[in-house]
N, C-alpha and C positions, 0 to 999 in steps of 0.2 A: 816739479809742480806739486804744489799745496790739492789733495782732490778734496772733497766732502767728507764727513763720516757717516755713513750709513744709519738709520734707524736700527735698533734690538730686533729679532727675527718676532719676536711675541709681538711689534707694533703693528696696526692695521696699513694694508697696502694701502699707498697714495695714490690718489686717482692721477692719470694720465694727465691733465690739467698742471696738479700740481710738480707732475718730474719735468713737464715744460721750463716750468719758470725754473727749477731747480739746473736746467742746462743752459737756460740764457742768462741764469747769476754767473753761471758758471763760465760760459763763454764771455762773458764783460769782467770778472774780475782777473782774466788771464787775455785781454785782449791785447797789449802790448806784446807777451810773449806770440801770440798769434803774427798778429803784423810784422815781428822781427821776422817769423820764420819765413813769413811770405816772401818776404824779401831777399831772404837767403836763397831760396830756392830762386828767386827770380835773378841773383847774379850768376848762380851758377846754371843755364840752363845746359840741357844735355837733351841731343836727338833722339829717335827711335832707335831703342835697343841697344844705347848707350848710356843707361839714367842710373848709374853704378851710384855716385854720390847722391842723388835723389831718395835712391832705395835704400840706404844707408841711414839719411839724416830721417825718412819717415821709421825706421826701423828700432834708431835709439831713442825716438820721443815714447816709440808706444810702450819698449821694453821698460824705460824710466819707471813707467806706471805700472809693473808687470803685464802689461796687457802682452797675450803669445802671441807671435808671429813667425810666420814661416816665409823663406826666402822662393822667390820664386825662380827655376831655373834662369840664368842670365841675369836680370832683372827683372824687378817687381816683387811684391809684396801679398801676403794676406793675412788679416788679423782675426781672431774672432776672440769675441767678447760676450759679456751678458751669460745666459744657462747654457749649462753646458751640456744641456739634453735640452734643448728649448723644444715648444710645441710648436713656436712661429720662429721663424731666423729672416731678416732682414736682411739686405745686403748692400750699404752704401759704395758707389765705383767713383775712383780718381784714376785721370791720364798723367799719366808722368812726363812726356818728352814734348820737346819743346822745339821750332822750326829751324833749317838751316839760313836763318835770314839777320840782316845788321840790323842791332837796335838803333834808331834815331830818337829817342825818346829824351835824353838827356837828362834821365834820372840819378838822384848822386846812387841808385842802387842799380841804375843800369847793366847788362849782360857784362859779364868776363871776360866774355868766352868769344872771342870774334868770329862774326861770321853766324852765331846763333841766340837766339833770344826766344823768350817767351809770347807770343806774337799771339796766339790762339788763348791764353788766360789759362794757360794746363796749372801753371803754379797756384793759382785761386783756386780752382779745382780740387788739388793735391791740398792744400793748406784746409780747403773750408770739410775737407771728408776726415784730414785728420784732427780738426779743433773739433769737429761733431763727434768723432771716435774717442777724443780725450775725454771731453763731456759725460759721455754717456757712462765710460768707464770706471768716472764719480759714482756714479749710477747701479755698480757691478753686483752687490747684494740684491737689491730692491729688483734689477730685471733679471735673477735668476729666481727668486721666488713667486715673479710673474711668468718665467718659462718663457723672456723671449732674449734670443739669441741676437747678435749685430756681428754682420762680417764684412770687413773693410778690405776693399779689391784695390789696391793701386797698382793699374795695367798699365806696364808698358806698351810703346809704338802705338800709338789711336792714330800718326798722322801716318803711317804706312801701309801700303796693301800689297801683300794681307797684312793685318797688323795685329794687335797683341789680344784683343779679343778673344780672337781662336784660339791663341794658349790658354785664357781662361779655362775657356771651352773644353779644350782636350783634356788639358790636365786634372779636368774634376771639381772643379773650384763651385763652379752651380751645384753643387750633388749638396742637397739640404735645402737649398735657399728656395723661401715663397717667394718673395720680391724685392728687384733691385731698383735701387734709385739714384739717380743723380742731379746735375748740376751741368751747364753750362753759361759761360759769359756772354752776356747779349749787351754791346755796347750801344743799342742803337735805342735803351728804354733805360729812364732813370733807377739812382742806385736807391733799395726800400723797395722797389717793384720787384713782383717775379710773375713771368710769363707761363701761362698753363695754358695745352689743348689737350684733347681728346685724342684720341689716333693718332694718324702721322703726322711727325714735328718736324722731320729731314727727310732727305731722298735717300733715295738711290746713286752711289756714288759708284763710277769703276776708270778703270785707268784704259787711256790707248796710245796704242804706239806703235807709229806708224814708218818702217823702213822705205827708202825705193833707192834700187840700184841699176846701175846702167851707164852706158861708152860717155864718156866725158868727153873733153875736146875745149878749141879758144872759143871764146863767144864769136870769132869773125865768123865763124864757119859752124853756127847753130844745125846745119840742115847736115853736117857728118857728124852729128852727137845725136843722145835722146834727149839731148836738154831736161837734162831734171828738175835742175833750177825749176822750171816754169812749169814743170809735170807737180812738183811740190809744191808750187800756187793753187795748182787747181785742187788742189786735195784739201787743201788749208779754206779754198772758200766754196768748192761744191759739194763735197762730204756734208760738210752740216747744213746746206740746203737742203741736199735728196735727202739726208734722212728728215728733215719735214715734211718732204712730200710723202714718206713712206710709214710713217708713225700715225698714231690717233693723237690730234694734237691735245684732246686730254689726258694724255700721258704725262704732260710737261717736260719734253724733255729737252735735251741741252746737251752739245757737243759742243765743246769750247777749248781751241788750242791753248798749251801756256808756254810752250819749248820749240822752237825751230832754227836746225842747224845743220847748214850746207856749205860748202866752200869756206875759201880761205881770201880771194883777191879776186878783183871785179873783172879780169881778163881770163878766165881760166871758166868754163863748164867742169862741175864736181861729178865725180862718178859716186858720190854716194849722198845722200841727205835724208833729214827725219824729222818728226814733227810729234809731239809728246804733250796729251790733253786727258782731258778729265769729260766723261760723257754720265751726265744725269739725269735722273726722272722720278718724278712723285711718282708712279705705278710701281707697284712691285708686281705684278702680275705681267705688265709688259718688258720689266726690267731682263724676267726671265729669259726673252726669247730673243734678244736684242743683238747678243754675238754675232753671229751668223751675216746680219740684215750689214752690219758695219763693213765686214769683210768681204760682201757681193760690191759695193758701193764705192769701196773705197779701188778693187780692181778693175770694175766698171769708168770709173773716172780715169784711171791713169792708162787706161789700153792705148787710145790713138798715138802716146806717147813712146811707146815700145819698154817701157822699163819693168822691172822686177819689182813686186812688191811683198814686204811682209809684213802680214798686220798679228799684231799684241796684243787682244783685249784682254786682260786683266780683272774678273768678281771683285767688287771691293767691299762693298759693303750696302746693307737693304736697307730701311727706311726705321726710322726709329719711331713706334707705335707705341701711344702709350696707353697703358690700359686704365681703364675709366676708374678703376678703385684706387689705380695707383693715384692716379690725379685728384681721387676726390680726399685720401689722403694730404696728398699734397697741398692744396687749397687749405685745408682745416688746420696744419699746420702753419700757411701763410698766414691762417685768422690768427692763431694763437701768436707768434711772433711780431710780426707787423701789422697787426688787423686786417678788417676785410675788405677793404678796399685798397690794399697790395697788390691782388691779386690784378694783374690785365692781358687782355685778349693778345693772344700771340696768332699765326697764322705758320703753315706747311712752307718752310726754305727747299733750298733745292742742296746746302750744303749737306755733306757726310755726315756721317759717326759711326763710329764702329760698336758701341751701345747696341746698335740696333742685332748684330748677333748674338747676344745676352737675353736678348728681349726676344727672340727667335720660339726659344721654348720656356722661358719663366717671363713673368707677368713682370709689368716693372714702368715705372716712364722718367722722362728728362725734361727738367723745367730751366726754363730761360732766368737766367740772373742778371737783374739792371746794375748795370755798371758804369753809366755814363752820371757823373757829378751832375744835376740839375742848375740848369743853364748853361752847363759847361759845351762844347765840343762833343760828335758824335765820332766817336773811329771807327774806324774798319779793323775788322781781325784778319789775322796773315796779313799785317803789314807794318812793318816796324818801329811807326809809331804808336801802337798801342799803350794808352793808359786809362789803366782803370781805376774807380774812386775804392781805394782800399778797406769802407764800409763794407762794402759786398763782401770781403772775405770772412767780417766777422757773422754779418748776416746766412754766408751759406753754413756756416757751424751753425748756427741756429736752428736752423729751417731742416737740415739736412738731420738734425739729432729730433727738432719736435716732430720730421716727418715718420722717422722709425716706430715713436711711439704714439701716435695719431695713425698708423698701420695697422695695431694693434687691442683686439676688443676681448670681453672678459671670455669669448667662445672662440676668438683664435684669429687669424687676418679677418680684417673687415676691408 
C-alpha cells in the first residue's frame, strides 16, 4: 500500500481537524483494498482460539507498512504505532473468531469453512481496526511529534467464556494504555449511523450448566424411575421463574436456555440429561452475588424428583461501561467523519462483550455501528444470515482512526 509522505519535521503541527481528513483520504483512496480484505477474512472464518489464518493475514498487512507487531501466545495480535514514548497511547480492540454456525447468506464470498461463519460482524470489526491502524500509520511522523501513541489489540475468543479478554489482561497488553475503543455491529440501525451512550451499553453475561442424574427406566413404568425427563422440564421452566421471584426486577435479568439434551428414543426414561443457557443482567452489582441464588433454586426445584444435580455457573463477562470522555470523543469524531447528526441514541442490551474486562481498570467505551442498507432488511446477529452493507467497514476505519485523534488535546487525553 501507497502510505502519505509526511510533512519536514521544521513544518508546523497540523491541528487534529486536519489529520481527520488526511485518514478519511486515506481510507477512500484504499477502500477497495479494504473491502477485499473484509472479505477474505469473511470466507475464511475461524472459532475461538482457532484464528491462526486471521492472525496471520492482520499480521502481514501491518508488517507491509512496517508497522511492529507482536504475536500473541496461540493467536492474536498487537501493534503499536505512532511515539514511541508517547504521553497519551490509545488503544483501538478487534475480535477475531467467528461463530460455529452455517452461513445462509448466499454471498459469492460466503464462509468456507462449514459449519462456521461470521455471524456476529468480528470480520468488520477486525477489517475496520486494521484500515484505521493502516491510516493512522500514514500518519507515523506527525503522531510521534505529537507524542501519541496507537495500539491495536486483535483479541482472540470474545465469543467464549472465559474468552480472550483475560489474555489481554494477563499478559500486559493494558500496561501504558489511557483508553480503549472500539466498534460493534448493530444491524438493527442504518449504515452512516453510529450509536453512542453514556455507561452501560451491554450486560452482564455468564454461562450455566445444568447436569441432573438419576435411575432411568421404560416410560410404562415412570413411578420405578426418577424420571428425569420431566425433572429436566421443570428446571427448563421454573428456574427462570423463581429466579424472578428472587432478583430486584431492576436488575434486568434473564435466564434463557439455548441447549437441552436427554435421551435417545421416546420409550426408554434417560439416566442422564442437561440443559446449557446463558443467564444475564444489566446490574453489575447484583451480577455479583448471583451464583449461589441459581444453585439453591435449581436443587430446590429438582428435589421431589429424587435426582442428582450439578450446577456450572460460569463468570463471563460484566457490562461494558463507557466512559463519558471516551463517548464524547467518540461523538466529536462522528461530527468530523459523518456529521452531527450520525450520531443516534442507542439504549443498555442485555447482550455480552467481553470489552467490558478492558474497561474494568482503563477508561474506554464501544459504539454501535449501523450496518443495516437503508430500507434494506433488519438481521439478527448469531444467525446465519447475517449481512451487513459493506459502507460500515469503510466507515469504522474512519471513525475508529478520527476517534484516536479526537482523544487527543495539546495537554494530553481529553
Amino acid at each position: 500500500m501507497t502510505l502519505h509522505t509526511t510533512p519536514p519535521a521544521s513544518a508546523p503541527l497540523p491541528t487534529p481537524e486536519a489529520l481527520v481528513e488526511d485518514v478519511v483520504e486515506w481510507v477512500e483512496t484504499h477502500r477497495g483494498e479494504i473491502i477485499a480484505l473484509r472479505r477474505d477474512l469473511h470466507e475464511h472464518p475461524e472459532v475461538s482460539w482457532q484464528e491462526h489464518r486471521t492472525t496471520s493475514v492482520v499480521i502481514e498487512r501491518l508488517e507491509a507498512v512496517g508497522v511492529m507487531v507482536t504475536s500473541m501466545a496461540g493467536t492474536g495480535a498487537i501493534a503499536d504505532l505512532g511515539a514511541s514514548e508517547p504521553r497519551v497511547r490509545i488503544a483501538l480492540r478487534a475480535d477475531l473468531d467467528a461463530l460455529p454456525l452455517d452461513e445462509e447468506t448466499g454471498l459469492p464470498f460466503a464462509s468456507r469453512q462449514q459449519g462456521v461463519c461470521h455471524a456476529c460482524g468480528h470480520d468488520v470489526h477486525t477489517a475496520g481496526v486494521l484500515a484505521a491502524g493502516l491510516a493512522l500509520a500514514s500518519l507515523q511522523d506527525r503522531l510521534e511529534s505529537m507524542g501519541v501513541g496507537v495500539r491495536l489489540i486483535f483479541q482472540p475468543a470474545e465469543e467464549s467464556i472465559p474468552g480472550g479478554a483475560h489474555k489481554v489482561v494477563e499478559d500486559g497488553w493494558l500496561e501504558g494504555v489511557d483508553r480503549v475503543l472500539a466498534v460493534h455491529c448493530d444491524p438493527s440501525i442504518d449504515v452512516g449511523t453510529i450509536g453512542l451512550k453514556v455507561g452501560p451499553i451491554t450486560a452482564a453475561s455468564d454461562s450455566v450448566h445444568v447436569t441432573l442424574t438419576g435411575r432411568g427406566g421404560h416410560t410404562s413404568r415412570p413411578h420405578l424411575t426418577q424420571d428425569l425427563t420431566y425433572a429436566l422440564g421443570k428446571v427448563i421452566t421454573e428456574v427462570p421463574a423463581a429466579l424472578s421471584r428472587r432478583m430486584d426486577p431492576r436488575s434486568g435479568t434473564a435466564l434463557v436456555w439455548g441447549a437441552v439434551r436427554a435421551g435417545t428414543v421416546a420409550n426408554v426414561i434417560p439416566s442422564r440429561g442437561e440443559v446449557v443457557g446463558t443467564l444475564r443482567m444489566l446490574d453489575s452489582e447484583t451480577w455479583v452475588t448471583t451464583g449461589p441464588l441459581i444453585e439453591e433454586i435449581v436443587h430446590a426445584v429438582v428435589s421431589p424428583y429424587g435426582v442428582t444435580a450439578e450446577v456450572r455457573h460460569v463468570r463471563g463477562v460484566p457490562p461494558v461501561d463507557n466512559d463519558a470522555a471516551s463517548v464524547a470523543a467518540m461523538t466529536a469524531a462522528v461530527g468530523s467523519v459523518l456529521g452531527p447528526t450520525a450520531v443516534v441514541p442507542t439504549r443498555q442490551s442485555l447482550g455480552g462483550e467481553d470489552l467490558g474486562w478492558l474497561l474494568t481498570d482503563i477508561p474506554g467505551a464501544m459504539a454501535r455501528l449501523g450496518t443495516r442498507t437503508p430500507g434494506g432488511p433488519t438481521h439478527e446477529l448469531h444467525q446465519g444470515d447475517l449481512i451487513v452493507d459493506e459502507e460500515s467497514v469503510l466507515i469504522a476505519g474512519k471513525f475508529l482512526a478520527a476517534a484516536v485523534l479526537s482523544s487527543v488535546g495539546p495537554d494530553g487525553l481529553l
